[in-house]
N, C-alpha and C positions, 0 to 999 in steps of 0.2 A: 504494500500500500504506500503511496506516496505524496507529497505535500498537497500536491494537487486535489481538489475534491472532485468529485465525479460524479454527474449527473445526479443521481441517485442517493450517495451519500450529502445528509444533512449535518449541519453545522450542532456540535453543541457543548454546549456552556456549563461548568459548575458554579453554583454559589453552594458557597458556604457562610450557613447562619450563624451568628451569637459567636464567634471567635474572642479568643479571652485570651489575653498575653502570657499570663504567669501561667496559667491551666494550658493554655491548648497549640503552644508555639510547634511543639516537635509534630502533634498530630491535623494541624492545619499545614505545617510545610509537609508534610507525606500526603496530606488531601493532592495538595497540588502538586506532586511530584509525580504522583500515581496519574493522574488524571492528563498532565502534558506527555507522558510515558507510553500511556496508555489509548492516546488520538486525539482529546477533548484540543479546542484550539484554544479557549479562552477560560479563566475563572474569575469572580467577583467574590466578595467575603464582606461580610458584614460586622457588627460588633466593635470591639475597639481596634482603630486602623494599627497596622505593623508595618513600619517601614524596614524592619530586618528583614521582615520575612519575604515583603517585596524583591529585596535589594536582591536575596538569595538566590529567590526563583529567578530573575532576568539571569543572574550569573551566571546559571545553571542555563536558561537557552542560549546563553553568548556561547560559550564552550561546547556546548550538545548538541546546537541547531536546535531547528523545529518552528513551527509557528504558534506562539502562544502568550496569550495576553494575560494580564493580572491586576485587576484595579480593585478599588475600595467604595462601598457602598455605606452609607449612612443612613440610606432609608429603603431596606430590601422587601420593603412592600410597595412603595409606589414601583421599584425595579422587577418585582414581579408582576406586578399589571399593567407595569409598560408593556411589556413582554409579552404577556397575554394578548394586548390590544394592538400589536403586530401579527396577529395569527399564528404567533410561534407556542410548541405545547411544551407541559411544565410536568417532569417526576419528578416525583416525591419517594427518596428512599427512605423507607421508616419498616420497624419487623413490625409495627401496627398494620401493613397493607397486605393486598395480593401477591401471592406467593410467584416470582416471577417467572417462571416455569408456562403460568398459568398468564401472565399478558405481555410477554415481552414481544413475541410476534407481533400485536398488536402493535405496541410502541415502535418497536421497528420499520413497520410497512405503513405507518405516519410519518412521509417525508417533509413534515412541516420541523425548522430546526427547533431544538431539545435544552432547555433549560433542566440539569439535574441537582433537583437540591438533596445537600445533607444537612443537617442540624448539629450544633455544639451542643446547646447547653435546650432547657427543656424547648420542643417545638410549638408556634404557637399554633392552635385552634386552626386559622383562617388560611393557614398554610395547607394542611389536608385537603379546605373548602377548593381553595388557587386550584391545586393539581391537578389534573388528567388522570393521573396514576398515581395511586399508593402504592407504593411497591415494594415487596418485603422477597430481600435476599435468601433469609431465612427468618421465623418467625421466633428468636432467640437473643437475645441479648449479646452485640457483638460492636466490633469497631467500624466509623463512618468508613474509612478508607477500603477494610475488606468488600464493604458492600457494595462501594463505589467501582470497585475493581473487579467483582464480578458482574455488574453490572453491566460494566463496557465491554468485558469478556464476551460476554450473550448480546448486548446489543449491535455489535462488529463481527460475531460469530469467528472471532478468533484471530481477522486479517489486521488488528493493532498491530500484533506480535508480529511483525512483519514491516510494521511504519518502518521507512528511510525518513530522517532527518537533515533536511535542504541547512546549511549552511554551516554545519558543526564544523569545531575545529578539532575535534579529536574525535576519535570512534573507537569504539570497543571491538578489538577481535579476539571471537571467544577459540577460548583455547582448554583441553583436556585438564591442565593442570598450569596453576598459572597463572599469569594477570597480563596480558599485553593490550597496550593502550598506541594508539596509531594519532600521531599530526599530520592531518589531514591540510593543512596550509602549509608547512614546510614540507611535505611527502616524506618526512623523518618519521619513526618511530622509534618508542622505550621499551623496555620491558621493565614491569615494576615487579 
């Protein structure tokens, strides 16, 4: 799969709610690591802004390539009914929802693009009401990232794991045993 979108693949987006510095730095930067890793192009976060956490993720596309945005939302409910009122549709990852097994083809063969929310801290009420889909990973008490990652998993049926990365400066070539990492702008490579 490659930078380019393709007719048929839709655009989509994570927010992430209620982000909290002291509680939720390592697990809002693995939201968005998984999720630029993983296809999504863009994410939004809400809660108290973090400009490390910003800084990180751009870092991490300057060196890795890829296309992928990261901004700060201070009001993720007018940001969600903008959304809406663009005709674009909204999941809702929660183990409160439909087991996804059970609507992800649906979600999938909606090629309007995809806003997928996770939640930090408790979700509110009208978020549920927003969504298209409640969608529950599994109906068990677990982390936002795994959900998010199976998710994309089923919603890409697999061709993430395959994204190319347009403009990285290093790239990872997998090896049996080992670590070797490749400079992509000088055609040098290390072995770490």
């Amino acid at each position: 799969m490659t930078e380019q979108r393709d007719s048929v693949r839709t655009r989509t987006t994570l927010l992430r709610l209620g982000h909290r510095i002291a509680r939720d730095k390592r697990v809002t930067t693995h939201l968005f690591l998984a999720a630029r890793a993983l296809g999504m192009e863009a994410a939004v976060y809400s809660g108290t802004r973090d400009r490390n956490i910003e800084e990180t993720i751009m870092e991490v596309c300057k060196s890795w390539g890829g296309i992928f945005s990261l901004q700060y939302t201070d009001d993720y409910r007018k940001f969600v009914k903008e959304w809406r009122n663009q005709n674009r549709t909204v999941v809702h990852l929660t183990m409160y929802g439909i087991p996804i097994r059970e609507q992800i083809e649906e979600v999938r063969n909606n090629h309007a693009d995809k806003l997928i929310i996770v939640g930090g801290e408790k979700v509110p009420r009208e978020i549920y009401d927003l969504a298209d889909w409640n969608t529950s990973v599994s109906s068990q008490p677990h982390s936002e990232v795994s959900a998010l990652s199976i998710f994309l998993h089923e919603l890409f049926e697999g061709r993430e794991l395959e994204k190319e990365f347009v403009g990285a400066k290093q790239k990872i070539v997998p090896q049996k045993r080992g670590k070797k990492v490749v400079q992509l702008k000088h055609e040098d490579s290390r072995d770490v």
